[in-house]
C-alpha positions in Angstrom: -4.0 9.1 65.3 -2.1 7.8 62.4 -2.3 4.4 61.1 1.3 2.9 61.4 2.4 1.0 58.4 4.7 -2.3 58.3 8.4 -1.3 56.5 9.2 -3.6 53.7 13.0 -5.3 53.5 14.2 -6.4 50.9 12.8 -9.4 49.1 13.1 -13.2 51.1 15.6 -14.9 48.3 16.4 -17.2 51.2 13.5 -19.0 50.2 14.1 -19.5 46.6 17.2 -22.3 47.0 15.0 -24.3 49.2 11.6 -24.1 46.9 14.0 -25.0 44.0 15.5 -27.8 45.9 12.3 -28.9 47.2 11.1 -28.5 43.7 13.4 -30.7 41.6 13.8 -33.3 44.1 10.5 -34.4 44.7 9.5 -34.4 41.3 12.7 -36.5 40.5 11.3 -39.4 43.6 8.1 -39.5 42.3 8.8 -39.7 38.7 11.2 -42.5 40.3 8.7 -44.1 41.4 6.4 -44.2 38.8 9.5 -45.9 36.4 10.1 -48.0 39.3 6.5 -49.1 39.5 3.8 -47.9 37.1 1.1 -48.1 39.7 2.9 -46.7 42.0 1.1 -43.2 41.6 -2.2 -45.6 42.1 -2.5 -44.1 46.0 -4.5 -46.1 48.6 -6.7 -43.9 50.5 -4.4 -43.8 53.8 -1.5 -42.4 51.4 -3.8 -40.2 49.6 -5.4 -39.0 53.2 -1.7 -38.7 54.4 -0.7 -36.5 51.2 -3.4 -34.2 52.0 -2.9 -34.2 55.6 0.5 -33.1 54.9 0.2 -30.4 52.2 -2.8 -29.3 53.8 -1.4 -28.8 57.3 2.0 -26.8 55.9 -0.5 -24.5 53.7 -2.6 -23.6 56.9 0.7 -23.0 58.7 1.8 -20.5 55.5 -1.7 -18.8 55.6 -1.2 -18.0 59.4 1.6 -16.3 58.7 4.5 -18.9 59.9 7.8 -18.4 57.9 8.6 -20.9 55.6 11.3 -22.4 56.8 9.3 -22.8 60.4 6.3 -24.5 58.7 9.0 -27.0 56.3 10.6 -28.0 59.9 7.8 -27.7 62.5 4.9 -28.8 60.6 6.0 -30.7 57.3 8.7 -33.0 58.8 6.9 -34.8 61.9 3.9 -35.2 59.5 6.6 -37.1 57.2 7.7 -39.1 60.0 4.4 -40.4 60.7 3.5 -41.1 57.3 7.0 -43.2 56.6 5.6 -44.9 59.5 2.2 -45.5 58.4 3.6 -46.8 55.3 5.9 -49.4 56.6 3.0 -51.0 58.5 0.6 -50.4 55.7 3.1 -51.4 53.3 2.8 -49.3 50.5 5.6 -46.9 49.2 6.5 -44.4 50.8 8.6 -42.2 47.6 5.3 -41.1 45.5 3.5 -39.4 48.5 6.9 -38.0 49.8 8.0 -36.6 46.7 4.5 -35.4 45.5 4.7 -33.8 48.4 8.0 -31.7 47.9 7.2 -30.7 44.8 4.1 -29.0 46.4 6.2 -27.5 49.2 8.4 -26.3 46.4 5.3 -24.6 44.5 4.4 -23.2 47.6 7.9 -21.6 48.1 8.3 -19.6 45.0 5.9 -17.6 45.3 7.0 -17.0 49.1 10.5 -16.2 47.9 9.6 -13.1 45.8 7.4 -11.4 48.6 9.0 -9.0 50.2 9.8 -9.2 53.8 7.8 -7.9 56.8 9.3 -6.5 59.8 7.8 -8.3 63.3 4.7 -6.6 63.9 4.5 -7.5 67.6 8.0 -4.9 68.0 5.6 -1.9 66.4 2.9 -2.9 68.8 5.6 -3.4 72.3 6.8 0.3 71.2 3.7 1.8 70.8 2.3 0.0 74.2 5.3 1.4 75.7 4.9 4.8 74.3 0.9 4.7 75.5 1.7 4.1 79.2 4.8 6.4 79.5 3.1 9.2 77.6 1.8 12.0 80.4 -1.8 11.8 80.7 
């Protein structure tokens, strides 16, 4: 029986545009806010439990193989909804975790953008299901 190998695409570029957005901007809001405020960077432990709730959570998603742009929207926004809500009642600022934050989604997606792409897996395994059962036996 030969082992069936996944075909490589070409590379996922798509990526790149959003890691670089993701990049610049969230270093540009939290350098914001550190000339806005020099303590600003100073995180209580909610915000820094947040930050690493955040990061952490998208990086799991990456590691179990979730596209990139699924883990930004599925995982990364609704934890950034409940942290801009935790900070309005906790009242501290909102901008240093957020854009601490995209810069480390950004670091994450470069990397991501110049591996190349895999087809689906589970359409190999359907065919060769489908090729076991319908084979004479």
């Amino acid at each position: 029986m030969a082992l069936q190998t996944q075909k490589t695409t070409l590379r996922s570029s798509g990526n790149l545009p959003i890691a670089l957005v993701l990049l610049v901007g969230g270093a540009l809001l939290w350098l914001r806010a550190a000339q806005r405020t020099p303590s600003a960077l100073a995180l209580l432990p909610g915000a820094d439990g947040c930050l690493t709730a955040g990061i952490v959570g998208v990086l799991l998603a990456l590691l179990h193989g979730i596209p990139y742009r699924t883990a930004l929207l599925t995982v990364a926004f609704p934890i950034a909804l409940v942290q801009l809500l935790a900070s309005e009642l906790a009242g501290f600022s909102f901008l240093p975790v957020l854009g601490i934050e995209l810069t480390a989604f950004g670091l994450f997606g470069l990397p991501l953008s110049r591996l190349p792409r895999r087809r689906r897996a589970a359409t190999a395994a359907a065919r060769s299901l489908h090729a076991a059962h319908s084979s004479p036996s």
